[in-house]
N, C-alpha and C positions, 0 to 999 in steps of 0.2 A: 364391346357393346357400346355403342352409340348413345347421348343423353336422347329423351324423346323431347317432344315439342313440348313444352308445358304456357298453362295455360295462366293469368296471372288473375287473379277474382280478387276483390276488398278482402281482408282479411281480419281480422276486428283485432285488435292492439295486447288483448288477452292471450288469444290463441297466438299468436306471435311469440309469445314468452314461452311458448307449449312445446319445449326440447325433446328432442326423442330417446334423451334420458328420462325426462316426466313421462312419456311414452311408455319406457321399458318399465320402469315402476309400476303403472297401473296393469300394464299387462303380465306381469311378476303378481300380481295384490292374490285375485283370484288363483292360481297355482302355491302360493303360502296357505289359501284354505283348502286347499285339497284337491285342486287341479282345477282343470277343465273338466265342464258338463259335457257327458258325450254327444257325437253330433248324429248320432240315432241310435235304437235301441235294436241292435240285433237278436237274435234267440238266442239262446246259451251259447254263452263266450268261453273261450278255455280261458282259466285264470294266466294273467298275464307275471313274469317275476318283475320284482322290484325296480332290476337291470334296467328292464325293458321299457319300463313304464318311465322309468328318470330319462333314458333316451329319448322317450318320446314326448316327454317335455320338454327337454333341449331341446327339439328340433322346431316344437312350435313355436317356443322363446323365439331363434334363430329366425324362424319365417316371420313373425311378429315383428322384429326390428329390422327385419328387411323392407315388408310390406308398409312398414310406419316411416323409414323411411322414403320410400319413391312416391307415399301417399301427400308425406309433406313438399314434396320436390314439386310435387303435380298440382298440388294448391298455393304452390308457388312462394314457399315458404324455405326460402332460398338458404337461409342460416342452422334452421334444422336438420335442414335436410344432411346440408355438406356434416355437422358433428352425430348423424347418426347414421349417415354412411363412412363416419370413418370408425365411429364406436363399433361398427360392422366388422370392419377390416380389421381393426384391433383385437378385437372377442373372437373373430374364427378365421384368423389367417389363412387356415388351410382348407377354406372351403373355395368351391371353384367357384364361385361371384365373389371371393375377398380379390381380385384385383380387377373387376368392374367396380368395389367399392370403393377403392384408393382411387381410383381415375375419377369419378365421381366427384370424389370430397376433393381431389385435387382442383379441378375443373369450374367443382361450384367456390372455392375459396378464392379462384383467379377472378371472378367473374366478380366476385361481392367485393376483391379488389381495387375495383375497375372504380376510377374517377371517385374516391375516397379518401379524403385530406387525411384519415388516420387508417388505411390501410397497414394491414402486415402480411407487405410481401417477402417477409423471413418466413413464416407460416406456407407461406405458398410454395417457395423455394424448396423449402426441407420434402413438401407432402409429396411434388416432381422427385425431386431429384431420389425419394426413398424408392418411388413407381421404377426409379432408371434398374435401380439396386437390386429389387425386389423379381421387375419381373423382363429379364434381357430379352426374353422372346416374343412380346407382346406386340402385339399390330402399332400401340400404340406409344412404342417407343420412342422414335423420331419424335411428335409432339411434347413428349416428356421431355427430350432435352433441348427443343427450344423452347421452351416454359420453363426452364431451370433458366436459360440465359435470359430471357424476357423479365423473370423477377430477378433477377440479379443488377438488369437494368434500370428497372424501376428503382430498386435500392441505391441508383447511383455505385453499385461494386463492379465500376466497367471493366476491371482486368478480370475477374471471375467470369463478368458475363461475355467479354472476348473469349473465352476457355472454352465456356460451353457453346457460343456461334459459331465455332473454330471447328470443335470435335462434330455438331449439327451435319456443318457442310461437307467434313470430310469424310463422316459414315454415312451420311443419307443423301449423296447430290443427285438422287431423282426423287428427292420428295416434294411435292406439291408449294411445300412453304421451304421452296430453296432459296428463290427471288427476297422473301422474309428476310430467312434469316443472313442473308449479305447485306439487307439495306442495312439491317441491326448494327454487323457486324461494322461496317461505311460511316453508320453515325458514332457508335464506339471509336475508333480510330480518331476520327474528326475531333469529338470529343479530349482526347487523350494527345490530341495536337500534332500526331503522326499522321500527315497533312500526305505525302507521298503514298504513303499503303492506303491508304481512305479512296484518296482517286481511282488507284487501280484497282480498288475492290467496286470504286461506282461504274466503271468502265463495264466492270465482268458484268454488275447488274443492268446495265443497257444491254448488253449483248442476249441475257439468257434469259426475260423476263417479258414482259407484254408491254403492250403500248405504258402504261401508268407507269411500269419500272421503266421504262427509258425515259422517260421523261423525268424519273427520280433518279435515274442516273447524271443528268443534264441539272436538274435542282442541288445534289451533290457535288458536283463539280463547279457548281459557283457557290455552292458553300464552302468549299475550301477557297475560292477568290476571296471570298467576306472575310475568312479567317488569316489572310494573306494582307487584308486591307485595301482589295483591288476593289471597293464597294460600286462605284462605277461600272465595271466589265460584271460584278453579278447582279447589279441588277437590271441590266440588259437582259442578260438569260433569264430571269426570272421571268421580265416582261413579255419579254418571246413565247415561254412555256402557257404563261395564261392567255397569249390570244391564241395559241394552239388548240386548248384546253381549257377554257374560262373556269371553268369546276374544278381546275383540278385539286384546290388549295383545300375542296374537303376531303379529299384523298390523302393529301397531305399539308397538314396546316402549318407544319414549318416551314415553308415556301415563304407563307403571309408571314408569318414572326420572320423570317429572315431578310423579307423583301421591306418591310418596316422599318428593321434599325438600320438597311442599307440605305433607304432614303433617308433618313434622322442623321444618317454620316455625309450625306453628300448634298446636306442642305434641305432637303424637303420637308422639312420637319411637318406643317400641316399631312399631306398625303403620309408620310411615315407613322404620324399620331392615328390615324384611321386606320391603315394595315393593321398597330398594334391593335386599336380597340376592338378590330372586328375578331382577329387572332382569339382575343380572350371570350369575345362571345360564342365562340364556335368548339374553340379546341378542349376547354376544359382540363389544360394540363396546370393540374396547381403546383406541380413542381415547378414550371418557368414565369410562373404566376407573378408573382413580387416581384422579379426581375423587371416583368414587360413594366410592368408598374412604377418603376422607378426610372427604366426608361423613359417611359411618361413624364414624370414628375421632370427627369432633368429636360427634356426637350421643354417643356416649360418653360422652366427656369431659365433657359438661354432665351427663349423667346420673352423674356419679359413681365411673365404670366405667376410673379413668387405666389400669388391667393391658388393660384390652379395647383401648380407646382406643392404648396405646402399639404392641399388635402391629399394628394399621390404619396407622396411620402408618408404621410398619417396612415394612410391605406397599407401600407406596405409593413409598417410598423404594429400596425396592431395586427396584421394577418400571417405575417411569414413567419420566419425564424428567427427567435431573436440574435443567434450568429450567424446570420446568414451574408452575405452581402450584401444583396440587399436592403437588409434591413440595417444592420451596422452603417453602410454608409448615408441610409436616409437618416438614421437619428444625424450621425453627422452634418449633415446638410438643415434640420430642423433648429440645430445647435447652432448651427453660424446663422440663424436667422434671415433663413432663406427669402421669405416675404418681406425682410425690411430692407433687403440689399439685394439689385438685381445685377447676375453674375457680369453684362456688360460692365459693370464699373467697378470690375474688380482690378486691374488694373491703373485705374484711374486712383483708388484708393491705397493702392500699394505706394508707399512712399516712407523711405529711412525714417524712423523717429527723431522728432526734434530733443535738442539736448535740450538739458536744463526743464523744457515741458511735464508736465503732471500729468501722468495717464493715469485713467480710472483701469483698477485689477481686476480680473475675474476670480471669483473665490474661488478656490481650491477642488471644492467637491462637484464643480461645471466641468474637469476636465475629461469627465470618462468617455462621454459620445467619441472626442479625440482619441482618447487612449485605447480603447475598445478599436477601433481604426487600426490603431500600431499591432496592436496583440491579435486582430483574429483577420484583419484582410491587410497586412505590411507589405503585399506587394502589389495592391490595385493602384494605381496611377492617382486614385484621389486619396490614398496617404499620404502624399506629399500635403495637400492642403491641412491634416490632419498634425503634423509636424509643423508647417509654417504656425499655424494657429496657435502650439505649445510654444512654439520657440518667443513669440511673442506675451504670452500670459506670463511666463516663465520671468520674462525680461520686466513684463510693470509689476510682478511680483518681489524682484530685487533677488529670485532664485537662479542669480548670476551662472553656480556651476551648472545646473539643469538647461538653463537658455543656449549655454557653450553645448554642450553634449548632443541637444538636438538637432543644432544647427549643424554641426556635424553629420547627424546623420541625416538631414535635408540635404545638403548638400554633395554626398553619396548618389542620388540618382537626379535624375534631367528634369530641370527647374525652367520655371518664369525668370526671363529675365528681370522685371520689376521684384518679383519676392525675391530672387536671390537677393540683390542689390539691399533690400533691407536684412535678410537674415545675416548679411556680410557686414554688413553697419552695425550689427546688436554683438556680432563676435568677434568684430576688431573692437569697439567700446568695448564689450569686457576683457580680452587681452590686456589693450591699455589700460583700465584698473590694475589686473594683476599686475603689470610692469611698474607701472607710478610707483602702487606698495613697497615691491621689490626694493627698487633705488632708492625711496626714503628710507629704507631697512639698512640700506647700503649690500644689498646680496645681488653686488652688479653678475656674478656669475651664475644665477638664477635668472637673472634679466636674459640673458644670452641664451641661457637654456630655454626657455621659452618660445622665443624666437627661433631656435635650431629647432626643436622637436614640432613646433605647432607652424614651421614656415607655410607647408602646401595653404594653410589659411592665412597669415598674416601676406602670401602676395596677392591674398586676394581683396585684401584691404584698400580701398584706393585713398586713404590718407597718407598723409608722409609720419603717423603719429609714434607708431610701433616700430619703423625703421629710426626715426629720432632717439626714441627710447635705446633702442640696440647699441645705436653707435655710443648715445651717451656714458653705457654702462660698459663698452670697450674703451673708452678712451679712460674710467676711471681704472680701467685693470692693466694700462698702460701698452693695447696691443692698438695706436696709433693708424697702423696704416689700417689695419681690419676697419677702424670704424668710419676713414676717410672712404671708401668705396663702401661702406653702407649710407654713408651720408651719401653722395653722390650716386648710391639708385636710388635714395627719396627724395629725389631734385624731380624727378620724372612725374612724382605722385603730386595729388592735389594738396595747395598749401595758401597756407591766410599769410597777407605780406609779412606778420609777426614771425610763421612757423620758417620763412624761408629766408627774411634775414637771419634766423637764429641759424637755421642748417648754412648757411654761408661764414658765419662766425665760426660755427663749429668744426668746417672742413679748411678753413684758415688753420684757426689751432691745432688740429690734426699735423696738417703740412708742418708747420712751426716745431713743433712736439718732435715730429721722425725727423726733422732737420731739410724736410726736400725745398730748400729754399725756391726752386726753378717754380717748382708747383705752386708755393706760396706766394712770390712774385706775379706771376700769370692770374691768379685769383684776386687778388689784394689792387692790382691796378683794373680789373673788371669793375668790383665793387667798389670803387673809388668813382668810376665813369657814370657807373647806377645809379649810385646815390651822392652825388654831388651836392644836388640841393634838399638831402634830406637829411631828420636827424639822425638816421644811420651814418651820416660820415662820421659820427666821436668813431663810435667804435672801430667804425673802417682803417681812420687814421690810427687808434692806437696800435691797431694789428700791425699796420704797417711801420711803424713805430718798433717795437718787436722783431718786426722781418731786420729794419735797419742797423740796430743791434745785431742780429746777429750776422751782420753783413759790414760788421766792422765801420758804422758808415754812422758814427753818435749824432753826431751833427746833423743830419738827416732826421734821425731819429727826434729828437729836440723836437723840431719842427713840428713833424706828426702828432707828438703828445702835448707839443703846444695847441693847435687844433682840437684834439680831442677835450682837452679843457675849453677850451673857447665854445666846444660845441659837443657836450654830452652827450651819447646816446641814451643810458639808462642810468638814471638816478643809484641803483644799487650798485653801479660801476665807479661811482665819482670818486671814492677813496684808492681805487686801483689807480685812474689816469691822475688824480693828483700823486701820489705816491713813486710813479715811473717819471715824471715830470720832474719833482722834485729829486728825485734820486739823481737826473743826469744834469740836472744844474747844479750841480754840487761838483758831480764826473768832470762837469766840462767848466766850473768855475766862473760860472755865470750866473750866481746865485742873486750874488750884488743889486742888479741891475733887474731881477724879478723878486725883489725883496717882499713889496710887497703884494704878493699871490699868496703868502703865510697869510696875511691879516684878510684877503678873501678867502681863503681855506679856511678859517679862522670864525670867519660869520655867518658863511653857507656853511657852514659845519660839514664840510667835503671830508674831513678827517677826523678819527677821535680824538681827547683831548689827549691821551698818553703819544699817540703818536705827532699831533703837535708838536707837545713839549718836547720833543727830542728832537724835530727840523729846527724849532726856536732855538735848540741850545747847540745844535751846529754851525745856524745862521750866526750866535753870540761868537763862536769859537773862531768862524771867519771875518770877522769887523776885527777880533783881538790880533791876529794877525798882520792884521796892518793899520794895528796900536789905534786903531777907531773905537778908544772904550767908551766912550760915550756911544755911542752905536753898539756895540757890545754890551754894555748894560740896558738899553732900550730892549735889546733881546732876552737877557736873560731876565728880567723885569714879566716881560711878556709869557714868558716859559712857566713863570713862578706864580701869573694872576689869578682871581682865585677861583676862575672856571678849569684852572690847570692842576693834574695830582698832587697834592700836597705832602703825600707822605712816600716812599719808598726810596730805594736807593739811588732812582735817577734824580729823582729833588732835592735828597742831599747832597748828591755832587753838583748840581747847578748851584745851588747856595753856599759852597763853598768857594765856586768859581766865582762865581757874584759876587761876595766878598772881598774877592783878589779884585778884581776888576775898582770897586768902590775905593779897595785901600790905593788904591795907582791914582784915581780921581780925589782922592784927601774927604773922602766922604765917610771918616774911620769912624764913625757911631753909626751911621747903616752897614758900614762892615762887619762890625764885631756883632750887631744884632744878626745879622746872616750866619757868621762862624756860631753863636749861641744855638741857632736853629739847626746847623748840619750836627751840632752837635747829640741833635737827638733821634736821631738816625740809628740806621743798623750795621752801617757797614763800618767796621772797624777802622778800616785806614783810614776811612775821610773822618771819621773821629778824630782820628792822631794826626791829623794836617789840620782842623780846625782847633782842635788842644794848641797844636805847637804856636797858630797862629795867635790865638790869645794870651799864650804866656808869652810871643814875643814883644806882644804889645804890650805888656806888662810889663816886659824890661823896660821897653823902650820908653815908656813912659813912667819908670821910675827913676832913669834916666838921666832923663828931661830934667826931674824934679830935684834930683842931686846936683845936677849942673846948674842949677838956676842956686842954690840953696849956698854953693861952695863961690860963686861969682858976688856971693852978696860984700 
């Protein structure tokens, strides 16, 4: 049975409330006192039994809430109506209007459905699908199970409501709504991203359906271009179809929602922004509601418009879902402060953080708009700005491991080249913290592990800072050649003249270290050519200096470490090139003749004072040799002054050699005062050399005194 025409009259706000449960109750009121008044008085009645009489109250009941319902339906009292035709269905199943009543309350529920922000099309669904269950033989079968997949659709449950367009088409393909339920079934597919079966389902719908379905065949098929990203070739066809058809987009208003954000993809944004607006005044779909709207808002935003821009997103936020996408990603966008920064210069503002600079942080409890991003849409294309944006907070935060871990996962999918570039900057800075710590730790095989397990990002570092580091902490674990070809792939990366003379010293040493003299030769004579006129030559020459040692070639060498003293590189080196300087003027007996480079060592304070005292007291040891004790004393003098150690075992063996030196010059009262002072030393033997020297002066000058005493 067919619904009839009903007619829609004001209804006053009371009566409304007026259920055909309140119905059944007042019609129940009177039968609690003792029935119904008869509806005339015939002549003597034969007594009726009890049986009969409760029968025939049921039955009025029965008629009573039938008639109370189709009276509400017809006063157009649409919500009464559908729960007291199902109250029907439920109280006498087994009467022959209980599945006119189900169809009914089905029908009226789909209907009160219809363009209702709080629709429950679960309610809908169950009241069909129980009609499927209920009644197999009914005319109105086929409508029952595309009204199962119709509310399954609206529920957004497209593989459920694929089930039931699926089982529609394949029990009923001469029903009237066959054309239906393929477009259904066309969008479902689409939907679900099975872009092939879509087609050939909109194919069939051109074929089997009337001018409007071929032409929603032709709207399908460039919907699947749109979903391809051929936005160009759909909306060609789209524009074709509406000068076929100017009307047709109230047939079907996804045409205009589709033919919208194809022009918003392919530049038109004004013309795209009107599609959508007209979309939303016509079609009434609040499920795609906040989307078109966001759309809106970003077409804005790219156009320059963040005031327009920022009320769409506000729209969208206070109207949709708060998980939805679009609502997630407009707080996002309201968060980065979409109105103060317009998206052209985004870009322009992406740039490495300067070291050493003071960035203002964002407090901690701003970051959920982002986080909300990661947690409920991590695979929309604008997560990644939602990561850029943490990886940066993270970073003026000083939550170093947090800033590494996102970056990381920024990095996992297809970036800005300008944001990579900084997200690479904030995680090679923090690597190189971790490394620095490391090697001051001295956990040079931590340094290395870092580098081995985190490389895919340290070659994405375009410093030479973390390959410096690497090699440094191979060269202290003694594996040479490893850190020579790290040093030498961060000759390629960018470097401050400081960071690349240093990688050039270091890939010397290297070579030096493993002995490949060829290498070190070919290097050492480059860096000689380079820096000729700069104060890199100390160091160049001492290297070179070092190569010539060990190329048996002292002499050479000399030379070089003469240079390097002449001409410093780094102030915290001076004690090394004096030290190698000195050493081989000793080797090669040329000490003489740079004597005095001690007494410049001596004032530049290129050496400590214990290391001093011990060249001074070889210098002394070489004048004694060739009986230059007067020069011999001048040194050990110099050894003994009183910026030099005064106490330990090398000062008492200088002061006892000083001694011997004085007593050879007849200067025996500064001698003996020298022998007095070794004497108070630690080391035993020179004790027992400066004892024996004073008891021999004690003979010897008692002596004296007996030989003078016995001549008298």
């Amino acid at each position: 049975m067919e619904l009839k025409e009903k007619t829609n009259h004001p209804v006053p706000s009371w009566r409304r409330r007026f259920s055909a449960v309140s119905f059944f109750i007042l019609l129940s009121f009177p039968v609690f006192l003792g029935g119904f008044p008869p509806l005339h008085q015939p002549g003597p009645a034969v007594a009726k039994s009890e049986e009969e009489v409760l029968q025939e109250q049921l039955k009025q009941r029965e008629e009573s809430l039938w008639q109370g319902a189709n009276d509400d339906f017809q006063a157009g009292r649409e919500q009464e109506a559908a729960d007291a035709f199902f109250q029907y269905y439920r109280q006498y199943p087994d009467s022959p209007r209980a599945e006119e009543a189900l169809w009914k309350a089905a029908t009226l529920r789909r209907e009160l459905s219809l363009d209702r922000a709080d629709a429950d099309w679960g309610k809908v669904q169950e009241l069909f699908r129980s009609f499927t269950m209920e009644y197999p033989d009914s005319v109105h079968l086929p409508d029952a199970y595309y009204e199962v997949a119709n509310a399954y659709y609206q529920m957004r449950y497209y593989r459920e409501a694929l089930t039931y367009a699926g089982l529609f088409i394949n029990r009923f393909g001469d029903s009237p709504r066959l054309s239906g339920a393929l477009y259904m079934k066309a969008r479902i597919l689409l939907l679900l991203g099975r872009l092939e079966e879509a087609a050939e389902v909109f194919r069939e719908l051109g074929q089997v359906g009337d001018e409007v379905d071929k032409l929603r065949g032709q709207a399908g098929q460039a919907h699947i271009d749109f979903a391809r990203g051929k936005y160009h070739d759909a909306l060609a066809v789209y524009l074709q179809i509406l000068k076929k058809m100017p009307a047709f987009y109230e047939q079907d208003p996804e045409l205009l929602r589709h033919k919208g954000l194809a022009n918003l993809r392919v530049g038109n944004s004004s013309e795209g922004r009107k599609d959508l607006l007209q979309y939303l005044n016509i079609a009434g779909d609040r499920a795609s509601r906040s989307e078109i709207l966001y759309e809106l808002a970003e077409s804005y935003l790219a156009d320059g418009y963040p005031q327009m821009a920022r009320r769409f997103y506000q729209q969208v936020v206070a109207g949709g879902e708060q998980d939805s996408r679009p609502a997630v990603l407009s707080r996002l966008r309201l968060a980065q402060k979409a109105g103060e920064q317009p998206a052209v210069a985004k870009e322009e503002a992406a740039a490495p953080p300067e070291a050493g600079k003071e960035e203002v942080a964002a407090p901690p409890d701003t970051d959920k708009p982002f986080q909300d991003v990661l947690d409920l849409q991590y695979q929309d294309p604008a997560s990644q700005e939602a990561r850029y944006e943490l990886v940066q907070r993270y970073w003026q935060r000083k939550e170093y491991d947090q800033a590494y871990d996102m970056g990381k996962a920024y990095l996992r999918y297809q970036t800005a080249p300008a944001e990579q570039k900084v997200v690479v900057d904030i995680m090679g800075r923090i690597l190189a913290m971790r490394m620095t710590k490391l090697f001051a730790e001295k956990k040079y095989a931590e340094v290395y592990g870092i580098y081995k397990h985190e490389y895919e990002y340290v070659k994405l570092y375009g410093r030479a800072t973390l390959l410096s580091l690497t090699g440094r902490a191979l060269e202290e674990m003694g594996l040479f050649r490893q850190a020579s070809v790290i040093y030498y792939r961060a000759m390629a990366l960018e470097l401050t003249p400081e960071e690349q003379l240093d990688l050039y010293i270091h890939r010397a040493q290297t070579y030096l270290a493993e002995n490949d003299l060829k290498s070190a030769q070919r290097l050492l004579k480059y860096l000689r050519k380079i820096y000729t006129a700069e104060a890199a030559m100390g160091e160049v020459c001492w290297l070179s200096g070092q190569l010539r040692e060990k190329q048996k070639r002292a002499g050479d060498a000399l030379s070089f470490y003469q240079l390097a003293v002449d001409k410093p590189t780094f102030a915290e080196n001076k004690d090394k090139y004096a030290r190698d300087y000195l050493r081989l003027l000793f080797e090669l007996d040329e000490i003489l003749d740079k004597a005095a480079m001690l007494e410049t060592f001596r004032a530049e304070k290129w050496l400590p004072p214990q290391e001093l005292q011990h060249w001074y007291g070889r210098l002394a040891e070489r004048y004694g040799r060739d009986n230059n004790l007067a020069k011999a004393r001048d040194a050990y003098l110099a050894a003994l002054a009183e910026d030099m150690p005064q106490q330990g075992e090398a000062a008492q063996k200088l002061r006892l050699n000083l001694g011997d030196v004085l007593l050879q010059l007849g200067e025996k009262a500064e001698a003996l005062a020298q022998f007095r002072k070794a004497l108070e030393g630690e080391n035993s033997l020179v004790k027992k050399l400066a004892q024996q020297r004073l008891t021999q002066e004690g003979i010897d000058r008692a002596m004296v005194e007996t030989e003078a005493v016995l001549n008298k």
